[in-house]
C-alpha positions in Angstrom: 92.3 121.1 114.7 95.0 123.9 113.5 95.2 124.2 109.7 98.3 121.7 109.2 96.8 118.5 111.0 93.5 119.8 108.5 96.4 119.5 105.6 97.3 116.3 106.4 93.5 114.2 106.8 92.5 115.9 103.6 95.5 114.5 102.0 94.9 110.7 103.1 91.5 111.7 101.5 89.7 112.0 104.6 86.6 114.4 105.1 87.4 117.3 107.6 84.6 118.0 110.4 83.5 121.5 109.8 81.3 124.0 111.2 78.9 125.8 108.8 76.5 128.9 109.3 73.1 128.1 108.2 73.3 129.5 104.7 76.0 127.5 103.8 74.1 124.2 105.3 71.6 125.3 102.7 74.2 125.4 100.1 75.7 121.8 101.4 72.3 120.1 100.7 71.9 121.2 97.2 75.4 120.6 96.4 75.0 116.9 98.1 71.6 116.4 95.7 73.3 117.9 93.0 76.1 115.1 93.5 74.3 112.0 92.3 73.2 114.0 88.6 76.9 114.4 88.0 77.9 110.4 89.4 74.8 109.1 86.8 76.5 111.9 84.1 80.0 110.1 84.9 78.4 106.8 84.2 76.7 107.4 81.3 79.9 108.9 79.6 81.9 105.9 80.8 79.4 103.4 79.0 79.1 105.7 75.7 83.2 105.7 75.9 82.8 101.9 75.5 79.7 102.0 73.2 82.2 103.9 71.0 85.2 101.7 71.1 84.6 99.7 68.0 83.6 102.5 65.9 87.0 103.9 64.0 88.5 106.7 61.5 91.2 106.6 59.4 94.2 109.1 58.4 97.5 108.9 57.2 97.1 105.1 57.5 96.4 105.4 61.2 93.4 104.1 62.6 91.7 105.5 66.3 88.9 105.1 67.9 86.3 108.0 68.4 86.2 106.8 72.0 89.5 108.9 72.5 87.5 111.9 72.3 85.3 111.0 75.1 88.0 109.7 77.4 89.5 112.9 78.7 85.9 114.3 79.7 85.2 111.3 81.6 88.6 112.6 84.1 87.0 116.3 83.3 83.6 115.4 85.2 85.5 113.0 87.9 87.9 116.2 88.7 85.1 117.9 89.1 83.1 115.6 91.8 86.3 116.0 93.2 86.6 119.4 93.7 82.9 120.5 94.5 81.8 117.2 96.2 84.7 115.5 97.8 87.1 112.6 98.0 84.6 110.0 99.3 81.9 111.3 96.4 84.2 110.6 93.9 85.4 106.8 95.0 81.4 105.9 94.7 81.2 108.0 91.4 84.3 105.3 90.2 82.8 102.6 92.0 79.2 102.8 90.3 80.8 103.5 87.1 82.9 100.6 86.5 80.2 98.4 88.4 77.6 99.8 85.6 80.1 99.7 82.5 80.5 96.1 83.8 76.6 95.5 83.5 76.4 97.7 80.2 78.3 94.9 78.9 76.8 91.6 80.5 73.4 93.1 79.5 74.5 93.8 76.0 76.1 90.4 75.9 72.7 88.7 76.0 70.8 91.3 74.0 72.9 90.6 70.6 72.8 86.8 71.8 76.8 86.4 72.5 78.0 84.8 75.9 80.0 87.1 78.1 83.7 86.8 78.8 84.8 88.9 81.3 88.2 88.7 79.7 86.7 91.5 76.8 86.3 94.0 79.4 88.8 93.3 81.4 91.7 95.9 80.2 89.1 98.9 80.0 88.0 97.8 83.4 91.2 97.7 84.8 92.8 100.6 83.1 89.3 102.8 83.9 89.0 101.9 87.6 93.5 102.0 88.3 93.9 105.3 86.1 90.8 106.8 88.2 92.4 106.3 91.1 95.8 107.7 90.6 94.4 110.3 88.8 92.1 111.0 92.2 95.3 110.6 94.7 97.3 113.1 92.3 94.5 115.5 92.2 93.3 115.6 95.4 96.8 115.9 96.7 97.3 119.1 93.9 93.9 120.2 95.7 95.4 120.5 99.0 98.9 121.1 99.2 98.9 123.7 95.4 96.6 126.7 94.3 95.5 125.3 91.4 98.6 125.0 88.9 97.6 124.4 85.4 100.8 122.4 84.7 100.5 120.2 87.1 96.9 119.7 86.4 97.0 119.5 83.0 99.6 116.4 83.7 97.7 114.5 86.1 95.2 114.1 82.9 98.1 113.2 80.7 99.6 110.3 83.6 95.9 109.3 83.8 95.6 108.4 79.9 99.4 106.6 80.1 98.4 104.3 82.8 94.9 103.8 81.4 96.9 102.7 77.9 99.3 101.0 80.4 97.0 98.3 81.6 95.0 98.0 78.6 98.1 96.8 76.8 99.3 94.8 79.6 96.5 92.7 79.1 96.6 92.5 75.6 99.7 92.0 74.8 98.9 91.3 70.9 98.0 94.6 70.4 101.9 94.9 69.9 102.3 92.9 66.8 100.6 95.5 64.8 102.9 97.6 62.8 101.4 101.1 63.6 100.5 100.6 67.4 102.9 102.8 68.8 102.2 105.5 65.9 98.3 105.2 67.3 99.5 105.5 70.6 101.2 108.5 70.6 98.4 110.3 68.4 96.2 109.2 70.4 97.8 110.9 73.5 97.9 114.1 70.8 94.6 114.2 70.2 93.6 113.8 74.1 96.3 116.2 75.1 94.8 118.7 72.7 91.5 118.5 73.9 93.1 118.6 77.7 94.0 122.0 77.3 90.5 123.2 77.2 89.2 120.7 79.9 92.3 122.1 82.2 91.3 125.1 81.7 88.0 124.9 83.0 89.3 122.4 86.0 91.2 125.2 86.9 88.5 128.0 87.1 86.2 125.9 88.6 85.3 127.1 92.5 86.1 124.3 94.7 82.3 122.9 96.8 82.2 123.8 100.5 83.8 120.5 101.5 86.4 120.9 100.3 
């Protein structure tokens, strides 16, 4: 397989047959068992995102949600299953996240003694699982076809947080009616871009895994 039909199945997402010299089979196996701490690690953010949701601050009259601070690490450790582990490892890492922040919530639901409406979760399911997957496509393309541009990089985490805030808003459409939404909004994409720069910065100086 020459190097340009390799370009173009990595770029569909598709895992490349390789050939490896013992030492890096060795390598492989710890980096596939060293998968699975980082997918629970993914999951475990994603539910602490949510846990933090409803807990606010205040300042200049604007009120956030601490879970904005946690949001941009979440892509952080995603982009990095990506990059040592693989395409495919990150679509389960999604998968058993939103699955588990989805029975977080039903569990939860009967522990405080409140029936579950799927409706609640709906927009942070929604936005999590669609913004994880563009984000994935965009990265993995940047991943193949670029050396590692912080730019680009850096905005693939910005798109991510506009189409997460896309479909959350979509679906609840009286979030509009308060006056300082749109103020929130955009210090909310502030605050994440902010704390981006760092998280880019080690994205980009992290050594892509042997598949990919």
């Amino acid at each position: 397989m020459t190097d340009e039909n390799i370009r173009k199945v990595k770029r569909r997402g598709r895992n490349v047959p390789k050939r490896y010299t013992k030492e890096q089979k060795e390598v492989l196996e710890v980096e596939q068992e060293g998968c699975w701490v980082y997918i629970l690690l993914l999951s475990t953010i994603v539910i602490l995102a949510h846990s933090l949701k409803d807990y606010t601050f205040s300042f200049d009259n604007i009120t956030l949600t601490y879970s904005i601070f946690i949001l941009p690490v979440i892509y952080f450790v995603t982009n990095y299953i990506t990059k040592k582990y693989g395409y495919a490892k990150s679509v389960v890492s999604i998968a058993m996240s939103g699955l588990l922040l989805v029975l977080f919530s039903i569990i939860m639901s009967f522990v405080i003694g409140k029936s579950f409406n799927f409706y609640d979760i709906s927009g942070e399911f929604c936005g999590y699982v669609v913004s994880q997957f563009v984000n994935l496509t965009i990265y993995q393309f940047l991943l193949v076809n670029t050396t590692g541009s912080f730019i680009l990089i850096y905005l693939t985490y910005m798109f991510a947080f506009v189409v997460f805030y896309l479909f959350y808003t979509l679906l609840y459409m009286n979030l509009l009616v308060f006056d300082n939404y749109w103020t929130s909004y955009f210090s909310t994409l502030l605050l994440q871009g902010i704390i981006c720069l760092l998280l880019t910065f080690f994205d980009v100086n992290t050594k892509p895994g042997l598949e990919i």
